[in-house]
C-alpha positions in Angstrom: 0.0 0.0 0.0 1.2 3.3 -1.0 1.5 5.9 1.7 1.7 9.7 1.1 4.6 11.6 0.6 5.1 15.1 1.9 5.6 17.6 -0.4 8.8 18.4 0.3 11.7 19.8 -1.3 15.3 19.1 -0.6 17.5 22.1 -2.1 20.7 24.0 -1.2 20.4 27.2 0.8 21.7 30.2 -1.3 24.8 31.7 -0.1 24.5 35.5 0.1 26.9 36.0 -2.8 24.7 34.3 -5.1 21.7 36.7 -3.3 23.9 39.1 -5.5 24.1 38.0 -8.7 21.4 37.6 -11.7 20.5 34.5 -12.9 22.2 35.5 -16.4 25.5 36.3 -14.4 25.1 32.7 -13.0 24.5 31.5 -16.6 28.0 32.8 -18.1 29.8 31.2 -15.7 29.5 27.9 -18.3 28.6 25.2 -15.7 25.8 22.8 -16.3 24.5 23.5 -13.1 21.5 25.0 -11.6 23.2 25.4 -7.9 23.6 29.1 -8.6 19.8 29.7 -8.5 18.2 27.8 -6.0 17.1 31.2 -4.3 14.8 32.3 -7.4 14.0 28.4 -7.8 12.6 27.9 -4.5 10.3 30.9 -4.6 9.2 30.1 -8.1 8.0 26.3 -7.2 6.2 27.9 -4.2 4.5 29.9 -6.7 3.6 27.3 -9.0 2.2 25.3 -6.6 0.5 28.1 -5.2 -0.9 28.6 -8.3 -1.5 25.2 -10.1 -2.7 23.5 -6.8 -2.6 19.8 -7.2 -0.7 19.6 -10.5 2.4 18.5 -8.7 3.4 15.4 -6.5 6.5 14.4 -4.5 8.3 11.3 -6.2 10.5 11.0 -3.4 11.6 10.0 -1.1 10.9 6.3 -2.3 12.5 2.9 -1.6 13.7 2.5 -5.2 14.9 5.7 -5.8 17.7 7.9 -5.4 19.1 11.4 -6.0 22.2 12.1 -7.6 22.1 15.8 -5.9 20.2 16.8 -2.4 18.9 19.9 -4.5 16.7 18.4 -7.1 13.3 19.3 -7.2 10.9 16.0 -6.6 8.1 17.3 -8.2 6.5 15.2 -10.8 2.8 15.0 -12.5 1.1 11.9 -10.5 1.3 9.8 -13.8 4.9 10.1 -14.1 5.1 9.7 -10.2 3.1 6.3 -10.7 5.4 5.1 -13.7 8.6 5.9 -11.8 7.6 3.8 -8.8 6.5 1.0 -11.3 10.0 0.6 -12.8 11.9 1.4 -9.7 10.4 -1.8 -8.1 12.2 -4.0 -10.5 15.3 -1.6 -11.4 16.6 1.2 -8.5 16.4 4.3 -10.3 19.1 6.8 -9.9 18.0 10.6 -10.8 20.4 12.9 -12.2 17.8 15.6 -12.9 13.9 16.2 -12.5 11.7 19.2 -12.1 13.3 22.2 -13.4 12.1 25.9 -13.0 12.2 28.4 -15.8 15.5 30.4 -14.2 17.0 26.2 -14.4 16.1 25.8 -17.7 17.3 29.6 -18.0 21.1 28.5 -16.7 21.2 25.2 -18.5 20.8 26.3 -21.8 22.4 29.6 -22.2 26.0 28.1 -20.7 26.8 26.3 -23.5 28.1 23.6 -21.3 25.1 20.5 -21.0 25.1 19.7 -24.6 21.8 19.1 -25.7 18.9 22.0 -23.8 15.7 22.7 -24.6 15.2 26.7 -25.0 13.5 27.8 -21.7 9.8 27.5 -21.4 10.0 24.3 -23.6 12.0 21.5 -21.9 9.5 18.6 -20.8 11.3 19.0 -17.0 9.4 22.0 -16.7 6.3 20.2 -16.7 7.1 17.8 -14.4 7.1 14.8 -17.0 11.0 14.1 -17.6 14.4 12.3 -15.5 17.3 12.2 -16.6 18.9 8.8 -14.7 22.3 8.1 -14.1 22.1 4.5 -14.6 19.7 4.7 -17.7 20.9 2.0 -19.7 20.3 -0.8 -16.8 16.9 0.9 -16.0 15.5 0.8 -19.9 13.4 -2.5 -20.0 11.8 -1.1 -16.5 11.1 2.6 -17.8 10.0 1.5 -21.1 8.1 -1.0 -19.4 6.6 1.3 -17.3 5.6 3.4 -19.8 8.3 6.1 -20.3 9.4 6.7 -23.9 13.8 7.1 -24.7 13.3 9.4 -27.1 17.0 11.0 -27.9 19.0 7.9 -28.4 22.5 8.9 -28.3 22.0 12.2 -28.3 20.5 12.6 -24.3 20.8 9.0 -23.1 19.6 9.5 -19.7 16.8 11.4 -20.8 13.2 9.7 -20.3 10.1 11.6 -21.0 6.7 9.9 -19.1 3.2 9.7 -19.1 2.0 13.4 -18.4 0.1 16.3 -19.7 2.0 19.5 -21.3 2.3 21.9 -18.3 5.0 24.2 -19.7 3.5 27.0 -20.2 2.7 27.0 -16.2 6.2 27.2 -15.6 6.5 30.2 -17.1 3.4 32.0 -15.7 5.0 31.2 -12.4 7.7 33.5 -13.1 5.7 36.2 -14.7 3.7 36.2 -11.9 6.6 36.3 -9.4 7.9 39.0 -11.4 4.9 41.7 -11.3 4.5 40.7 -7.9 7.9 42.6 -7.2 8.0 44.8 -10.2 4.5 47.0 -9.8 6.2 49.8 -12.6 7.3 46.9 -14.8 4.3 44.3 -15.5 4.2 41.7 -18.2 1.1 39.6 -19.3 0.9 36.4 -17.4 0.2 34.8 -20.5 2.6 31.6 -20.4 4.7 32.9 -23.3 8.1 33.0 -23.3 9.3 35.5 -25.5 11.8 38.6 -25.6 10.1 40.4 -22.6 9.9 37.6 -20.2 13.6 36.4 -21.3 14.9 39.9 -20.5 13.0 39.9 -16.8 14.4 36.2 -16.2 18.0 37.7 -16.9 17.6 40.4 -14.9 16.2 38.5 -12.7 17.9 38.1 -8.4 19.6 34.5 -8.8 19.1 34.3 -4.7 15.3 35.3 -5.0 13.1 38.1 -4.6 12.1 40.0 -1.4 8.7 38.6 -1.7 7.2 35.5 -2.6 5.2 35.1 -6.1 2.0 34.3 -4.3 1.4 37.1 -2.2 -1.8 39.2 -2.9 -2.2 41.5 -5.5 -4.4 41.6 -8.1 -3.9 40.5 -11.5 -2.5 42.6 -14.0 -5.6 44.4 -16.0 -6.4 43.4 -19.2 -6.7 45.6 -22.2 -10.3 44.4 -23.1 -12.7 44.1 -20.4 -16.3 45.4 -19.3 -19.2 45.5 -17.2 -22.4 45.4 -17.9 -24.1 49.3 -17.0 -27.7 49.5 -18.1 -29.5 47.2 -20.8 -33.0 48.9 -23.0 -35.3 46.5 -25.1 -39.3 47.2 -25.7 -41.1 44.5 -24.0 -43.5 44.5 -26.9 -44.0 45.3 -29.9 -45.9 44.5 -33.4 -44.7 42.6 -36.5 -43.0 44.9 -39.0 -42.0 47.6 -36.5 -38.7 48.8 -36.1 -37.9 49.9 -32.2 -34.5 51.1 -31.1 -32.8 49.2 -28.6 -29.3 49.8 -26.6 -26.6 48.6 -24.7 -24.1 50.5 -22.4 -21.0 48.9 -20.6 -18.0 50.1 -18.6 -14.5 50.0 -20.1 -12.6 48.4 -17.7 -9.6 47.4 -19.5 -6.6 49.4 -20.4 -7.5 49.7 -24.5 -9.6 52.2 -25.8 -12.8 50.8 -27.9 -13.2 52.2 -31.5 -16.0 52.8 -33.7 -15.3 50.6 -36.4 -14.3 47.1 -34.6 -15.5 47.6 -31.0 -18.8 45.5 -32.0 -22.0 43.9 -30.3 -22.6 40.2 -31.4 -25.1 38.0 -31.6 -24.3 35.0 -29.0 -25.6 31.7 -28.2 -24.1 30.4 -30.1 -22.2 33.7 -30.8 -22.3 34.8 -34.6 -25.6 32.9 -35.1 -27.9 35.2 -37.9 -29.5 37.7 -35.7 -33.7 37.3 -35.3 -33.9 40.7 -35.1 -31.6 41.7 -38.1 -32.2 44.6 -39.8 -30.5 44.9 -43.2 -30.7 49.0 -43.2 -29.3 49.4 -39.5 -27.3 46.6 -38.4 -23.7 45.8 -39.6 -24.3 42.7 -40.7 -26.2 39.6 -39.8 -24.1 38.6 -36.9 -23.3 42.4 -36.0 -25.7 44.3 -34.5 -23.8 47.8 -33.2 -20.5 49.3 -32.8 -19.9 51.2 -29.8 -21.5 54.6 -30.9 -18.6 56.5 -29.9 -14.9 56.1 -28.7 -14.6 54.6 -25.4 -11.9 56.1 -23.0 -10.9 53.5 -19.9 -13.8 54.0 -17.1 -16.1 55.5 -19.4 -19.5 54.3 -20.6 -20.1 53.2 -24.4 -23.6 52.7 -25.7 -24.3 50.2 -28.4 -27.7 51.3 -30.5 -29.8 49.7 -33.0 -32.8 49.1 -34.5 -34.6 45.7 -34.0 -36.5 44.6 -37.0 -39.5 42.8 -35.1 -40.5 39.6 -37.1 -43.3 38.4 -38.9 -45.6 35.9 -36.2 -49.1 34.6 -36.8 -49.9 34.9 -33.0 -48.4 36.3 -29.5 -45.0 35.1 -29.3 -41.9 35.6 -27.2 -38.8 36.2 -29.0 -35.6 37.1 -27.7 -32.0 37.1 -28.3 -28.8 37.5 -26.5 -25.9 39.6 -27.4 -21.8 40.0 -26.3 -18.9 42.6 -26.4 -16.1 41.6 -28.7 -12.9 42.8 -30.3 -13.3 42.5 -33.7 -10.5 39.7 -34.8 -9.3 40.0 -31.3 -11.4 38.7 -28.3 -14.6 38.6 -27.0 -15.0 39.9 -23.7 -16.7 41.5 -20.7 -19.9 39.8 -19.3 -21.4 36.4 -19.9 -22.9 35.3 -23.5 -26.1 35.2 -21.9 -25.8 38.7 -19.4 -27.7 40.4 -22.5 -31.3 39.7 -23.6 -33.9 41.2 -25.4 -37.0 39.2 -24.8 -39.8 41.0 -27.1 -43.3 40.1 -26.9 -44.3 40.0 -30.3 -47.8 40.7 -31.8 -49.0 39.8 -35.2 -49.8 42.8 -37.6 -53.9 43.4 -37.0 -56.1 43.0 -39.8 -57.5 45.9 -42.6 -61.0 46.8 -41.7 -62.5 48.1 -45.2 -64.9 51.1 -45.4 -67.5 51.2 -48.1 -68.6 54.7 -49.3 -72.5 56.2 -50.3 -72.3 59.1 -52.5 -69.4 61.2 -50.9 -69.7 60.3 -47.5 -68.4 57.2 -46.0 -70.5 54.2 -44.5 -69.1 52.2 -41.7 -70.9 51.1 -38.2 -73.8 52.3 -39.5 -73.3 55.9 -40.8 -74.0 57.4 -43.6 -72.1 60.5 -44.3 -73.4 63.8 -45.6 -73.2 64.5 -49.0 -73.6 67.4 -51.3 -76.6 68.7 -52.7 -76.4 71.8 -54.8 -73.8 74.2 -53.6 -74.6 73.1 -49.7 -74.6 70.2 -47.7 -78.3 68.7 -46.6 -78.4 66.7 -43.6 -81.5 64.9 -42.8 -82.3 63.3 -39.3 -84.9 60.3 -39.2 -85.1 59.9 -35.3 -81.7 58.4 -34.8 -78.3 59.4 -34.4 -76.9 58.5 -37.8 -76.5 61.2 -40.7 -78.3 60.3 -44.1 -76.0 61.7 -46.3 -77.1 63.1 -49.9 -75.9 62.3 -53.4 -74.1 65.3 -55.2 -77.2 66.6 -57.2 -76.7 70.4 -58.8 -76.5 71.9 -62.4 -72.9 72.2 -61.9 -72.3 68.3 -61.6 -75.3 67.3 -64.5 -74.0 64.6 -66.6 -74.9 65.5 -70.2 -74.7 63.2 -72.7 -74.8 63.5 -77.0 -78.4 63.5 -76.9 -78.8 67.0 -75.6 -79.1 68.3 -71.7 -80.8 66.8 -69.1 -84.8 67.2 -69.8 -86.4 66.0 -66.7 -85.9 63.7 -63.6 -88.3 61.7 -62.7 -88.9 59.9 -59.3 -90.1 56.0 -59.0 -92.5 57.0 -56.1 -93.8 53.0 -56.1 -90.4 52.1 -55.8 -88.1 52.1 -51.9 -85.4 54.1 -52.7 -83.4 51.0 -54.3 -79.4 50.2 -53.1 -77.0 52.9 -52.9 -75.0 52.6 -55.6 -70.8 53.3 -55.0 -70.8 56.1 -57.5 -73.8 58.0 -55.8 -76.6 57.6 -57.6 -79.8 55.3 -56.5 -80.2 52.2 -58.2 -84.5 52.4 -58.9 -85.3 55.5 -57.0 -84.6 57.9 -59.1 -84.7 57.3 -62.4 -83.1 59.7 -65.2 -82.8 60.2 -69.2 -81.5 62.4 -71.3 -83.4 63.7 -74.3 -83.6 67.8 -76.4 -85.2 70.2 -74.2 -83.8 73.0 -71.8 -82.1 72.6 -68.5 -85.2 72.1 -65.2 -86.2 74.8 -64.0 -85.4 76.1 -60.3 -88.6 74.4 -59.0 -88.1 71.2 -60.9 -84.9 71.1 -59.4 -86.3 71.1 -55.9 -88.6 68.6 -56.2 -86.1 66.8 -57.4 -84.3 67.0 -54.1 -87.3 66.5 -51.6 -88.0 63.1 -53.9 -85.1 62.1 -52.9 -84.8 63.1 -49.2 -88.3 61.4 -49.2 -86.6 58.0 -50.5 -83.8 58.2 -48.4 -86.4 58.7 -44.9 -88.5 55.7 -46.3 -85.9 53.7 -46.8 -84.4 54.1 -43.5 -87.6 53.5 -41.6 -88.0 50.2 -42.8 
């Protein structure tokens, strides 16, 4: 039965001259060795396990296994852990070198002197995955066996990489942290990258340590795109085919100023989806529905506007959509996908009620407008509250045909006034020809008109 190991490490105290020197003054002294930097080492394991709890376990001390040097780091991923203690209880393992920092890998490779180095940031002993064993060729059957892989065949012979994930990139947000952490005027992104600015700081770096440890607590270095969500205005309803304006407004809280042109609002979940509400006059494009409206200073507020195109439903529906911040070609960022919703009830479009028309008035619910008679307007009440309206009867508006003026009118008295016909006249109550003669006379005329108010009043009653 296995029993747990401490995690422990067994280095080399730093002596006070080292304190003094940088790790690339211990580098051009040309020694493969990593004694000269055990200060800077020790603090940054502490930091990496400080900040990649659990990613690390103690391979020693173990009955099968021994070191080459009291100052190796023991640290191992548990797989490698588990394969090392399978070979070394067939073979004893002897371990020349194990976990290495990024100031190690930092010494090793720029001293010319240990023949074949991985570049720092890339050597598998930074993720806690490789050994390098003294007595390599009698322990081969057991590692292989065990699952470790010989890859540089008389190149590295003692090197052995095992079962593992890639963790490199930790290593080296260890010391980025452990550098901002003492360096407040001279931050780098913690971004696991080891290029020229993070080589410079590990030169430069104090080969006996730092005067405080990578974990202490300060916050993170800000980021150059980042938000919070301020105030968020969608209609609650609205009708099919409308067009309501809608906005967004957020905080810049990261270091980078947002644009007009590729500071953007986008459709999410999934992001980029074809927008419901997309409308082809206002938005950007499909995906797109705002830029920020105008440029967006750190700690200021940007509003996003647009117009949502409210689509066609054939009854009351909920339709909504969510929407993020993004960088165009760069990030997205700020709140969740889902911290922005517009949520629109939805009505269909309500139906066309027609209106017929009587003469020149119009008929609907019951009325009957007023039409002209003559040069005025004759309104006649029957006892109710609607308006009989009159058909447009004066010399001015006489239809004359080839046959000569009008002669007479005559009125059907038998008949009930007939239909209302669209164009104003009365289809069989009053019924007119054309033939030679003079225009009616003044009186004619007005009987004319009382004939027909009489109609109208008859017809109404029943």
């Amino acid at each position: 039965m296995r029993r747990p190991i401490a995690l422990t490490l067994t280095l080399l105290a730093a002596s006070s001259a080292a304190s003094a020197q940088t790790v690339a003054n211990v580098a051009a002294r040309g020694q493969c060795s990593t004694a000269g930097v055990v200060g800077i080492s020790r603090q940054l394991v502490d930091t990496q396990l400080c900040m990649f709890p659990g990613a690390f376990v103690n391979a020693a001390p173990h009955a099968g296994i021994n070191l080459s040097d009291s100052r190796l780091f023991t640290l191992a991923q548990a797989a490698t852990r588990d394969a090392l203690w399978a070979a070394a209880r067939t073979t004893p393992l002897t371990i020349n070198s194990m976990f290495r920092t990024l100031a190690d890998q930092y010494v090793l490779y720029h001293s010319g002197a240990c023949g074949l180095a991985a570049t720092p940031g890339n050597s598998n002993h930074e993720t806690g995955t490789a050994v390098d064993l003294a007595n390599w060729s009698a322990a081969m059957r057991a590692m292989t066996n065990a699952g470790c892989r010989h890859p540089y065949p008389g190149r590295d012979d003692v090197h052995f990489d095992c079962p593992g994930g890639d963790r490199r990139a930790d290593s080296v947000r260890a010391f980025q942290r452990l550098w901002n952490v003492n360096n407040a005027g001279d931050r780098i992104a913690e971004d696991g990258d080891y290029g020229p600015m993070t080589a410079a700081r590990v030169a430069r770096s104090p080969a006996g340590g730092f005067g405080r440890n990578g974990c202490a607590d300060v916050p993170p270095p800000t980021p150059a795109w980042a938000a919070t969500l301020v105030t968020v205005s969608c209609p609650r309803e609205a009708t099919s085919g409308e067009r309501p304006v809608a906005y967004v407004e957020y905080r810049n809280t990261g270091t980078a100023t947002w644009d007009t042109t590729n500071t953007r609002l986008g459709t999410t979940g999934p992001r980029d989806h074809r927008g419901v509400f997309f409308d082809m006059t206002n938005w950007l494009n499909a995906t797109r529905p705002s830029s920020v409206d105008r440029a967006t200073a750190t700690g200021a507020v940007g509003r996003f506007s647009f117009v949502l195109s409210i689509p066609e439903v054939a009854a009351d529906m909920t339709v909504s959509e969510t929407y993020g911040l993004l960088q165009e070609s760069v990030t997205w960022f700020g709140p969740a996908d889902t911290a922005v919703r517009c949520a629109v009830l939805v009505h269909p479009r309500a139906r066309d009620a027609g209106m017929a028309d009587v003469g020149n008035g119009d008929v609907g619910n019951g009325d009957v407008g007023n039409g002209d008679v003559g040069n005025g307007d004759v309104a006649m009440a029957d006892g109710s509250d609607d308006d009989a309206g009159m058909a447009d009867v004066s010399s001015d508006d006489a239809e004359v045909s080839d046959a000569g003026p009008i002669e007479e009118s005559y009125v059907n008295e038998g008949g009930d006034g007939g239909d209302a016909d669209p164009m104003g006249g009365v289809d069989g109550g009053c019924q007119c020809h054309t033939g030679a003669g003079t225009r009616p006379s003044g009186s004619a005329l007005a009987l004319a008109i009382g004939a027909l108010v009489l109609g109208w009043r008859r017809r109404r009653r029943r």
